[in-house]
FIKEDREN-613094 format. One record per residue (C-alpha): x, y, z; chain. Coordinates in steps of 0.25 Angstrom, whole numbers, padded with zeros to 4 digits. Layout:
! FIKEDREN-613094
ATOM   east  north     up  unit
ATOM      X      Y      Z     A
...
END
This chain:
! FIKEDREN-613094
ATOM   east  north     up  unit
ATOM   0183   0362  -0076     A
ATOM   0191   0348  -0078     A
ATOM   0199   0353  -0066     A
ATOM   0187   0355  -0055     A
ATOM   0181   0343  -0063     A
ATOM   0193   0334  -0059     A
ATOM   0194   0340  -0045     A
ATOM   0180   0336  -0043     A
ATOM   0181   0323  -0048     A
ATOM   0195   0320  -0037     A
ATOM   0185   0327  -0028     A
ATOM   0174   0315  -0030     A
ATOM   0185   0305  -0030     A
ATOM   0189   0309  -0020     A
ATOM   0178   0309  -0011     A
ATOM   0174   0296  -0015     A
ATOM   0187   0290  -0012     A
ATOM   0185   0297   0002     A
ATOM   0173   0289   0003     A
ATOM   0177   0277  -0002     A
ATOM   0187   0277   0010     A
ATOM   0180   0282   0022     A
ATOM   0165   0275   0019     A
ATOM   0168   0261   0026     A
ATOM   0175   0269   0037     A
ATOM   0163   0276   0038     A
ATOM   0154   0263   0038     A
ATOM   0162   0257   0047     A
ATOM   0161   0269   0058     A
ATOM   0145   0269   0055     A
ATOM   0144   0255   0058     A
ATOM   0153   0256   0071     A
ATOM   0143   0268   0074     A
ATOM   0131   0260   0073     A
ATOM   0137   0246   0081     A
ATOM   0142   0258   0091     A
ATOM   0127   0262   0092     A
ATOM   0120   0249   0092     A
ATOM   0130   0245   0104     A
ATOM   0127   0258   0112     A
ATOM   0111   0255   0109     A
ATOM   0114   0239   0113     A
ATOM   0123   0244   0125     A
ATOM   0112   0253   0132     A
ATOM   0104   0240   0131     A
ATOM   0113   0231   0134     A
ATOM   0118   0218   0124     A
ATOM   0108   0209   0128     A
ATOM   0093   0211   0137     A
ATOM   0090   0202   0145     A
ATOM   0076   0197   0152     A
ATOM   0071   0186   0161     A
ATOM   0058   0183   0168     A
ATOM   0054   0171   0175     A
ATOM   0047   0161   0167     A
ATOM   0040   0150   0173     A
ATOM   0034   0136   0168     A
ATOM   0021   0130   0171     A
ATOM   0027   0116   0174     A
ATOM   0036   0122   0184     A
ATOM   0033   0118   0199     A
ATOM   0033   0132   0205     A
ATOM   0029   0141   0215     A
ATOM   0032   0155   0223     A
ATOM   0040   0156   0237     A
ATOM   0038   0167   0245     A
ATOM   0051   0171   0256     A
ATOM   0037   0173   0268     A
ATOM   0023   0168   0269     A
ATOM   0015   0176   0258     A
ATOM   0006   0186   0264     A
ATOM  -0010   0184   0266     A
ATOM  -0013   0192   0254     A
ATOM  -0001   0183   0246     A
ATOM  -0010   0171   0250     A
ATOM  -0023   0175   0246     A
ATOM  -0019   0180   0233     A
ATOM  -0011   0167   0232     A
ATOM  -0025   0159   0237     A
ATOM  -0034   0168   0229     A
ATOM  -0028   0164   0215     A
ATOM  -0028   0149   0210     A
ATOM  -0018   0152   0199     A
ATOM  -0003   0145   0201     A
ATOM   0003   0156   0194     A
ATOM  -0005   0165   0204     A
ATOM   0006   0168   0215     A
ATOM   0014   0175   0203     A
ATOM   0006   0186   0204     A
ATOM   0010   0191   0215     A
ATOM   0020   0182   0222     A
ATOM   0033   0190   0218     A
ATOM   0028   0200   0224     A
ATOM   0027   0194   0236     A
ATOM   0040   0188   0235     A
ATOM   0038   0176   0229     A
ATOM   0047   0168   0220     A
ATOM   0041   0157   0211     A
ATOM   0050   0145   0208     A
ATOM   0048   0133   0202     A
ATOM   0056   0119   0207     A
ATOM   0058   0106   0203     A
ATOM   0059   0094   0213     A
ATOM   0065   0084   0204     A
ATOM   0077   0092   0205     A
ATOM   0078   0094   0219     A
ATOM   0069   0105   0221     A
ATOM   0076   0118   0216     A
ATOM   0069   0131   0214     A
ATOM   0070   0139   0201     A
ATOM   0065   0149   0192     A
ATOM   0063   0149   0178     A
ATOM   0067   0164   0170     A
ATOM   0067   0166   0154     A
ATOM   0078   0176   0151     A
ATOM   0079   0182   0138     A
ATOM   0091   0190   0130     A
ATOM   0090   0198   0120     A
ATOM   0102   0204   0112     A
ATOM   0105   0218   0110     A
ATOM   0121   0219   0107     A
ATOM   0123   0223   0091     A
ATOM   0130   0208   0094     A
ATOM   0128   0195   0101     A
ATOM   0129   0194   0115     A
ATOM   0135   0183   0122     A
ATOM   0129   0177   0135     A
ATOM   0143   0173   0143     A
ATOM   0136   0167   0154     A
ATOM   0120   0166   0163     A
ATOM   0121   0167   0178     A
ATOM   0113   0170   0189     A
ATOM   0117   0179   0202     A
ATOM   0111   0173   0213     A
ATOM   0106   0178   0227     A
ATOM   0102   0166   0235     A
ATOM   0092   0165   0247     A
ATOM   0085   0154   0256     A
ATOM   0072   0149   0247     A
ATOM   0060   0156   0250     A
ATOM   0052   0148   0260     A
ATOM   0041   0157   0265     A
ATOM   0031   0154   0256     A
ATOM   0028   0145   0244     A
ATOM   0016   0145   0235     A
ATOM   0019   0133   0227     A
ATOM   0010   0131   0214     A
ATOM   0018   0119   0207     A
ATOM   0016   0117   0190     A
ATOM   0006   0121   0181     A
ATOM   0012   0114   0169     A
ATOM   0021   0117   0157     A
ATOM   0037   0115   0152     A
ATOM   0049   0123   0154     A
ATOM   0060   0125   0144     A
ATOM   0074   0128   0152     A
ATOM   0087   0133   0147     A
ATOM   0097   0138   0158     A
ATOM   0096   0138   0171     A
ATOM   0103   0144   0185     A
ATOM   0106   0136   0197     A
ATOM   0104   0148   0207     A
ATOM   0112   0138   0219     A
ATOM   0126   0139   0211     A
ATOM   0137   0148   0215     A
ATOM   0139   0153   0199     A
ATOM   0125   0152   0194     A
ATOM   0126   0151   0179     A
ATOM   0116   0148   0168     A
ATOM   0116   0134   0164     A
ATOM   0110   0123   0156     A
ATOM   0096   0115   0158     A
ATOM   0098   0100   0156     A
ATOM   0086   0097   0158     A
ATOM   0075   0104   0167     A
ATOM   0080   0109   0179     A
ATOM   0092   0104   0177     A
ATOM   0105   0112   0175     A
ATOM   0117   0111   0167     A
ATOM   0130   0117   0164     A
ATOM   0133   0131   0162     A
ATOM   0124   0137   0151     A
ATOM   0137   0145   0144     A
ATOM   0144   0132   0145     A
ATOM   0141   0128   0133     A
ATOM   0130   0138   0129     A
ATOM   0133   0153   0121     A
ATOM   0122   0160   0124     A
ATOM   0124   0174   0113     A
ATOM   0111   0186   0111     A
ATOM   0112   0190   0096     A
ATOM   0107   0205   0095     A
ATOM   0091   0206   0095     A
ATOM   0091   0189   0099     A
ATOM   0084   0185   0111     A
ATOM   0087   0173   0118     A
ATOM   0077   0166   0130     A
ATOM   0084   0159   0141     A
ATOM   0074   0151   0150     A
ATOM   0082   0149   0164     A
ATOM   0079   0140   0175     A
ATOM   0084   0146   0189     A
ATOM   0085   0135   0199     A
ATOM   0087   0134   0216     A
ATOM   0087   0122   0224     A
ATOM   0092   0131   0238     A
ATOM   0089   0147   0237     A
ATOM   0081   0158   0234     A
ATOM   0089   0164   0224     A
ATOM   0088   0179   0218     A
ATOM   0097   0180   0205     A
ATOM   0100   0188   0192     A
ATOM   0103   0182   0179     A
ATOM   0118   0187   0173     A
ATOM   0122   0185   0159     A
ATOM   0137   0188   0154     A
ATOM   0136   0195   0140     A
ATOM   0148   0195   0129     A
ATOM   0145   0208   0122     A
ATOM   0155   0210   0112     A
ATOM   0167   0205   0121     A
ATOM   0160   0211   0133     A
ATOM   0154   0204   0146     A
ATOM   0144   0211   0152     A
ATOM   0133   0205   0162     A
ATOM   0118   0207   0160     A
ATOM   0109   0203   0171     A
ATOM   0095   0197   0171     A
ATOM   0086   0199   0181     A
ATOM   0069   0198   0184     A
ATOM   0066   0211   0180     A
ATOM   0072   0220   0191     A
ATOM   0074   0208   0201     A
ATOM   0082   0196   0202     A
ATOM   0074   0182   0200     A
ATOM   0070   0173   0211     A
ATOM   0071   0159   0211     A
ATOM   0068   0150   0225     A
ATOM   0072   0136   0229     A
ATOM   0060   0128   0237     A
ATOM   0062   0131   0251     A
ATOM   0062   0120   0260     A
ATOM   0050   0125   0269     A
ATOM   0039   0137   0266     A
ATOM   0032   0142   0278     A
ATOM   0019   0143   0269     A
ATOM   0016   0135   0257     A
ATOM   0005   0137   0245     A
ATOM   0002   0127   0236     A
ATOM  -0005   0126   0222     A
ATOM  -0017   0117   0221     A
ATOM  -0022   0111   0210     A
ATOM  -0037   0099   0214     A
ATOM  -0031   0086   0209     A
ATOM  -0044   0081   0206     A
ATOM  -0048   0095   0200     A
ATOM  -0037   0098   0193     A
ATOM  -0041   0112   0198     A
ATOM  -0032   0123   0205     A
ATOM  -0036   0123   0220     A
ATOM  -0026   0137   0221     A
ATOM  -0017   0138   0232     A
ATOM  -0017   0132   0246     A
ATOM  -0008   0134   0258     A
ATOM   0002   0123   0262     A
ATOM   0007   0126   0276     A
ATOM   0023   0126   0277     A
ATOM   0029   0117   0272     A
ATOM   0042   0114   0258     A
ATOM   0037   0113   0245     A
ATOM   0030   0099   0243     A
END
């Protein structure tokens, strides 16, 4: 009896020291198995999601170019509604592009888009660096339906020069007014579950441009590249052409105050 006794005590002994020994190995590879799973879930999602849309501001001077003279049906809808805002109802389907400009700085064209990131890496993710790939074009100078500002004020915090050779993300002095290169001086990380808003300024003085956003991620050493885009289509921005072959203009009675809608201009630039 004191003999099975003592063999079942060494037995117990035994077994807890077995457990003792391999318990934090076994922690250790339950933790490993959980970062392994969280990695494979945030890998089929990708580290970080990224969206952007356009986002104008009422104070912007803006308008829509057409690459051809807007058909009869284009013009009565146009004519028909006396909103400002009305053209977007229908204008990128007929292939409009709305831009906004700025005269005081030698009449560029340029679009305004709010990105957002969020993080889905168990870790942060670093953004390396903000660029744009660009396909550039003559501005479109078939039709412009120019309704000018509505009032309001923008808040800018990088922007793209779509005319350089290496377009990357840089800084906003002031408004409409470029800096130096964003990552410079800037390091721009997505913690896990963070979202960060970027407000963007896209700016043209000599094309009608088509371009991607491109962002260069660190993930956990890694560089991989995530690309932004309009939905499933790149974004549109146009410089003022020097000559429309037909011209629309927003009207508002100056003794009135009160919209007059839109009213047909002939050819002519954008005066």
């Amino acid at each position: 009896m004191i003999k099975n006794v003592g063999l079942a005590a060494g037995g117990a002994a035994a077994g807890w020291g077995l457990a003792f020994f391999f318990a934090p190995q076994q922690e250790v590879r339950a933790q490993l198995a959980v970062q392994e799973a969280q990695e494979k879930e945030a890998r089929a999602k990708g580290p970080i999601a990224a969206t952007a849309v356009y986002r104008w501001e009422p104070d912007d001077f803006f308008g829509w170019a057409f690459p051809d003279q807007l058909s009869i049906e284009s013009i009565r809808r146009l004519q028909s509604n006396s909103d400002a805002y009305a053209p977007g109802q229908w204008a990128q389907d007929a292939a409009g592009v709305r831009f906004a400009i700025d005269a005081s700085e030698g009449m560029f064209g340029c679009s305004r888009i709010r990105m957002t990131l969020r993080g889905q890496w168990p870790k942060p993710v670093q953004v390396v660096e903000i660029r744009a790939q660009v396909k550039r074009f003559a501005p479109l100078a078939g039709t412009l339906v120019w309704a000018g500002a509505q009032g309001g004020s923008p808040i800018i915090d990088i922007g793209f020069n779509l005319d350089e050779d290496h377009v990357v993300a840089r800084t906003r002095t002031e408004e409409f007014t470029l800096g130096k290169p964003y990552a410079d001086d800037e390091q721009l990380t997505v913690a896990p579950g963070e979202i960060i808003t970027l407000d963007i300024v896209a700016q043209t003085r000599h094309h009608y441009c088509e371009w991607d956003i491109h962002l260069d991620l660190d993930v956990d050493g890694v560089r991989e590249p995530l690309v932004v885009r309009d939905g499933d289509r790149s974004f549109q921005t146009t410089a003022p052409a020097a000559r429309y072959s037909a011209r629309y203009f927003y009207k508002i009675n100056a003794s009135s105050g009160e919209p007059e809608g839109w009213k047909a201009a002939g050819a002519g630039g954008l005066e």
